[in-house]
C-alpha positions in Angstrom: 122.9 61.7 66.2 119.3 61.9 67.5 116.6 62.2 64.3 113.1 63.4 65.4 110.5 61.1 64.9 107.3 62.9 64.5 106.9 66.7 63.4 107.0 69.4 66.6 103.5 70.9 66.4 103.0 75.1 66.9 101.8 74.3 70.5 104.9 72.2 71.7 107.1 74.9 70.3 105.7 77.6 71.4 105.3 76.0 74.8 108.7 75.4 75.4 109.6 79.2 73.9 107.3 80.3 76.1 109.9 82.1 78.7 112.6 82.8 75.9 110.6 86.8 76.1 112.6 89.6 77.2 112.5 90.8 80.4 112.3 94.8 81.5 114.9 96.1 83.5 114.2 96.8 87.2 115.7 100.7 87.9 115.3 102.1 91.1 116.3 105.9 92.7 119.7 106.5 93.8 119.1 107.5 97.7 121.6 110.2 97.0 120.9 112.0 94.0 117.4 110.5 93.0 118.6 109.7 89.3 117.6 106.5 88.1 119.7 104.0 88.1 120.0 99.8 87.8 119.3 97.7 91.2 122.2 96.1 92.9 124.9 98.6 91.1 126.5 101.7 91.7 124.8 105.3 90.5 126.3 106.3 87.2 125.5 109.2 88.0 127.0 110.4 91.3 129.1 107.0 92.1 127.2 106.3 95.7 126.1 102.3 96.1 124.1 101.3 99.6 124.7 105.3 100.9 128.3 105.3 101.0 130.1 106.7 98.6 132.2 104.5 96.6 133.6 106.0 93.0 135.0 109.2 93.5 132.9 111.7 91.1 136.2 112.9 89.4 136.7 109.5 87.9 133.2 109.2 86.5 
């Protein structure tokens, strides 16, 4: 195994931590019902994706 030579300082670290942040979410409008819902998926809400409908909303 691979044993570290010299001590990782608080700048390298951080550095390479430096996109390990969390991210927001990217909601958008449904085009149907206007409720707001996750991009690229269908509307919880009324089951429309890309204005067709695709999940009936007795199932949901």
């Amino acid at each position: 195994m691979g044993v570290p030579k010299n001590k990782t300082s608080r700048h390298k670290k951080g550095s390479r931590r430096s996109h390990h942040h969390a991210t927001t979410m990217a909601y958008s409008k449904c085009s149907n019902c206007g409720e707001l819902k996750l991009n690229h998926r269908v509307c919880p809400d009324c089951g429309h994706y890309n204005k067709k409908q695709v999940i009936a909303t007795d199932e949901l």
